[in-house]
C-alpha positions in Angstrom: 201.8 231.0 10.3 202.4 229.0 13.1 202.5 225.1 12.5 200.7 223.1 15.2 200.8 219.9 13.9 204.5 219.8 14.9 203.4 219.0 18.3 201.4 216.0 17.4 205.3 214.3 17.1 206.0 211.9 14.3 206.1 208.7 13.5 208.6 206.6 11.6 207.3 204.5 8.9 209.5 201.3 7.3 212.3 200.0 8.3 214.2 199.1 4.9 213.3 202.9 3.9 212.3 204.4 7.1 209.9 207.9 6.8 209.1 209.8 9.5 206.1 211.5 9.1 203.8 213.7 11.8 201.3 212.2 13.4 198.4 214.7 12.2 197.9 213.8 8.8 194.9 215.1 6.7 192.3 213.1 4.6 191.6 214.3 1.3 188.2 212.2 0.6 186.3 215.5 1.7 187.4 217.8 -0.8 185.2 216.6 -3.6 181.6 216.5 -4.4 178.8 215.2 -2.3 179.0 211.3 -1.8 182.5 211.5 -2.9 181.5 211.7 -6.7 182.7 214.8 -8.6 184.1 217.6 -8.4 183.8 220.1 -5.1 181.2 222.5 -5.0 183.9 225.0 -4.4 187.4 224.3 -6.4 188.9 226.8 -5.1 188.2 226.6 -1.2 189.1 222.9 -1.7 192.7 224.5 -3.0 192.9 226.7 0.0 192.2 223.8 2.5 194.5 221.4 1.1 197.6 224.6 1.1 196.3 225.2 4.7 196.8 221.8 5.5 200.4 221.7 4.7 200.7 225.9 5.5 199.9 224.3 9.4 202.4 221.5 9.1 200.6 218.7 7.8 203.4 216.5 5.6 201.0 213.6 5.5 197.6 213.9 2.5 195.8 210.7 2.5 194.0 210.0 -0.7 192.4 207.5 -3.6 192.0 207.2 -6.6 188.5 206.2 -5.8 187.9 209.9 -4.5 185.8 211.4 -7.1 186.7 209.4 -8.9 190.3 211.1 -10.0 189.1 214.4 -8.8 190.8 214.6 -5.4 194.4 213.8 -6.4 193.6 216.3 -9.8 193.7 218.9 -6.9 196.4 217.8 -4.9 198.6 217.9 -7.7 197.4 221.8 -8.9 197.8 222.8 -5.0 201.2 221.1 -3.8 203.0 220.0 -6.4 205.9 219.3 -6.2 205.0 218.9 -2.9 208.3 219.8 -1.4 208.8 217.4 1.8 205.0 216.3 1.9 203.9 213.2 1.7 201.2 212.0 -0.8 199.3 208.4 -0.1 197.2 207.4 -2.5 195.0 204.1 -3.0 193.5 201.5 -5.2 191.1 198.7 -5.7 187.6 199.9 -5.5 186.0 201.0 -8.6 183.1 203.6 -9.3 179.4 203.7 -10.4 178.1 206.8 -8.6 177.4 209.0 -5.8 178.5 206.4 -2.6 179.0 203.6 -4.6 182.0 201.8 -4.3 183.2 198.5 -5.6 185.9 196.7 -5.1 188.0 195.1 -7.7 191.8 193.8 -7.0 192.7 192.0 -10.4 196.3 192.3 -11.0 195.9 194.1 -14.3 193.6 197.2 -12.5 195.7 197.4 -9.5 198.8 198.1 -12.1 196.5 200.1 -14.0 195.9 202.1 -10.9 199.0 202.5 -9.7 200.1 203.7 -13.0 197.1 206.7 -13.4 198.1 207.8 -9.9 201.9 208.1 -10.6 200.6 210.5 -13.5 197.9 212.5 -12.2 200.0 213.5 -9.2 203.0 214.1 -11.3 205.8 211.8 -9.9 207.9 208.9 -10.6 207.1 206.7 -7.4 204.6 206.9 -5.0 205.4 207.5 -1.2 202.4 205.3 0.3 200.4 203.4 -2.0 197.9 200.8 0.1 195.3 198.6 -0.9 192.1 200.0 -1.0 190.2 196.8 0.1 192.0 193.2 -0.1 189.3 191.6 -3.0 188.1 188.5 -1.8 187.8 187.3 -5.3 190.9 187.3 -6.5 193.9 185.5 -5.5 195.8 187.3 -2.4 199.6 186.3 -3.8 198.3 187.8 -7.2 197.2 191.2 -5.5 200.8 191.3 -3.6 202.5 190.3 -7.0 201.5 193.4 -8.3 203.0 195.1 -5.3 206.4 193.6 -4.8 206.4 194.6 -8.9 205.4 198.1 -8.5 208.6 198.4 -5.7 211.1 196.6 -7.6 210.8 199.3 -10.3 210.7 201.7 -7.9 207.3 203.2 -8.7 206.1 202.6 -5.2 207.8 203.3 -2.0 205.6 201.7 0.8 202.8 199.7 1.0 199.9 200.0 3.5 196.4 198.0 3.6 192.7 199.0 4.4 189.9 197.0 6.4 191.8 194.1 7.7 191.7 191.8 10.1 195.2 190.7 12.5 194.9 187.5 10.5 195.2 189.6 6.8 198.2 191.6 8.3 200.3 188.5 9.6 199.6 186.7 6.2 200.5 190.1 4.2 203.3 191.0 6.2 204.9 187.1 5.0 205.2 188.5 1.5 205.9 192.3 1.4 206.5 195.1 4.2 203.6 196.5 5.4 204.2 200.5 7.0 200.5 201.2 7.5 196.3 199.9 8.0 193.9 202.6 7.9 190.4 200.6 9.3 188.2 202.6 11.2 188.1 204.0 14.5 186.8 206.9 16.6 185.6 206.7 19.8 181.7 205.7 19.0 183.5 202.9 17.0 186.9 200.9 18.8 185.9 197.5 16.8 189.6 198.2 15.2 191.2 197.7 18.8 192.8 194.5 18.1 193.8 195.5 15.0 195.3 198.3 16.9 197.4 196.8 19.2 198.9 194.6 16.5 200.2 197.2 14.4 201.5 198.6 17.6 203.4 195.7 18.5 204.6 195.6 15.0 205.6 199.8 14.8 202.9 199.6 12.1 201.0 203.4 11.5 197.6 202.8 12.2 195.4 205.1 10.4 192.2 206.0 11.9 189.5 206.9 9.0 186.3 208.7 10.0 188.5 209.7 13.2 185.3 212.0 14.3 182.4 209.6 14.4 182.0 210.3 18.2 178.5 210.1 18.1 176.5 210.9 21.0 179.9 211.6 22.8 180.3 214.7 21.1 176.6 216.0 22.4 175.9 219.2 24.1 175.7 217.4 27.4 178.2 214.8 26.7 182.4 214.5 28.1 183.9 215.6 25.2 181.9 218.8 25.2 182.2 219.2 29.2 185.9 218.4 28.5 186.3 221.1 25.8 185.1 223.8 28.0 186.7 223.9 30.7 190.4 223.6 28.3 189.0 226.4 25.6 188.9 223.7 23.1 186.3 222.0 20.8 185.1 218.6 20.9 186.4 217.9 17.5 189.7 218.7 18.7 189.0 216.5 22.2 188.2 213.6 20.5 191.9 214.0 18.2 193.6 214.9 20.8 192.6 211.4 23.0 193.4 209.3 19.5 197.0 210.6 19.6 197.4 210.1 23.1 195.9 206.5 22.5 198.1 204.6 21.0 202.0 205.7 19.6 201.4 204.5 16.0 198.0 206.6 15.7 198.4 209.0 12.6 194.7 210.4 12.6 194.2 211.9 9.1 190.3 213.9 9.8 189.2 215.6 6.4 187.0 218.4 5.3 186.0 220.7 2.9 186.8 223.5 4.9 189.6 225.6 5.7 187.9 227.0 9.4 187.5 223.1 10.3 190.8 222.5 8.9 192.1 224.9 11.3 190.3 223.7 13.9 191.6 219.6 13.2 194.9 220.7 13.5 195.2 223.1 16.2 194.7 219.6 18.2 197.7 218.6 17.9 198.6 220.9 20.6 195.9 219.9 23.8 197.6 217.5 25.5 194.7 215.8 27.9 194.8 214.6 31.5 195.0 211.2 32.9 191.3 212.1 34.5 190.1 213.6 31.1 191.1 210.5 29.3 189.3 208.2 32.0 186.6 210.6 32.1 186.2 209.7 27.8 186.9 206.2 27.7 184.4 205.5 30.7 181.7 206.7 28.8 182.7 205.9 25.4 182.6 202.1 27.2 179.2 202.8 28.5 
């Protein structure tokens, strides 16, 4: 099988403990049950997507201990493991009540508590990527970090990343521990991230783009994307990736699913490479 997410390139995360990773990642909220609560309605398609994923040269799964909850690094574990050069980022700090219901809680003894459960249902000794899940405005900021700079000085977490923030939470982080990645997000129908953006570019911080799709009406019958697509033999799915990893050096789009045909699809992007009028032709009327 032919492994197209090579051509998205890579990017090198860290600088104390640098990881280069490729800039197509996949998104493993997807792969559970409807509003992210449960299991999937098909275990074992959810198996096959995640092994496509990696089969088409994905070495970056995004997930959370949040996604299910439990259930989504449960599968991760019974379809990679031991994942064999891949890359597994998990997350903590929101909590569970039901079906799209999310809560976030950041006390120190949780966020130890989560990193713990997520060292054991994926089977390893340190995690690669572990990021916030939400900085918890209740709770002291130094004590959240604490936990971190803990969690990496016995070498059960590698890197550290963070989740909706703002340039002000990054430069205040980055004074106490390393940061490698922010996932806020951003599509096209949704750039409120720029700034945010551009600082982790000037930093050589990965920005990770969740809900990377959300084109909206951009992605219409009649819209650019769709025109675009056309004429190249491509999707608008796979328009709207490929313009993300042309946007910005640091972008490491992650776009999830449930399916293997739209996995398939996600990362075939990684190989349209658009033109300087395309690109105006999108960003004109995603201004609009």
């Amino acid at each position: 099988m032919s492994q197209p997410v090579i051509s998205s390139g890579t990017l090198t995360l860290g600088t104390s403990d640098p990881m280069p990773v490729r800039r197509l990642g996949f998104g493993a909220m997807r792969i559970t049950g409807k509003g992210i609560w449960g299991n999937p309605p098909d275990h074992d398609e959810a198996i096959r997507v995640l092994r496509t994923a990696v089969e088409l040269g994905v070495d970056l799964i995004d997930t959370a201990d949040a996604y299910g909850p439990f259930v989504s690094e449960d599968l991760i574990k019974e379809a990679l493991y031991p994942y064999d050069g891949v890359i597994i980022a998990t997350k903590g700090a929101l909590t569970r009540q039901g079906p799209d219901q999310w809560n976030v809680c950041g006390r120190p003894e949780y966020l130890r508590q989560s990193v713990e459960m997520s060292l054991r249902r994926l089977g390893v000794e340190r995690i690669d990527l572990w990021q916030l899940h939400r900085i918890d405005p209740t709770v002291p900021l130094d004590d959240q970090l604490e936990v971190v700079t803990d969690m990496q000085a016995q070498g059960k977490i590698r890197h550290f990343g963070l989740s909706e923030v703002s340039v002000d939470d990054i430069k205040t982080v980055r004074e106490k521990v390393e940061v490698v990645t922010v996932q806020n997000m951003y599509h096209l129908g949704g750039r409120a991230s720029e700034a945010v953006l551009d600082a982790c570019a000037a930093s050589g911080i990965g920005f990770i783009p969740w809900f990377p799709l959300g084109a909206g009406n951009l992605a219409a019958a009649d819209g650019p994307l769709a025109k675009i697509a056309g004429r190249i033999g491509a999707t608008p799915a796979q328009v709207s990736l490929a313009w993300l990893l042309g946007h910005s050096p640091v972008m490491l789009p992650i776009p999830g699913t449930g399916s293997v045909d739209h996995v398939r699809e996600n990362c075939g992007a990684a190989e349209i490479t658009l033109t300087a009028e395309d690109r105006a032709a999108i960003e004109a009327a995603a201004s609009a």
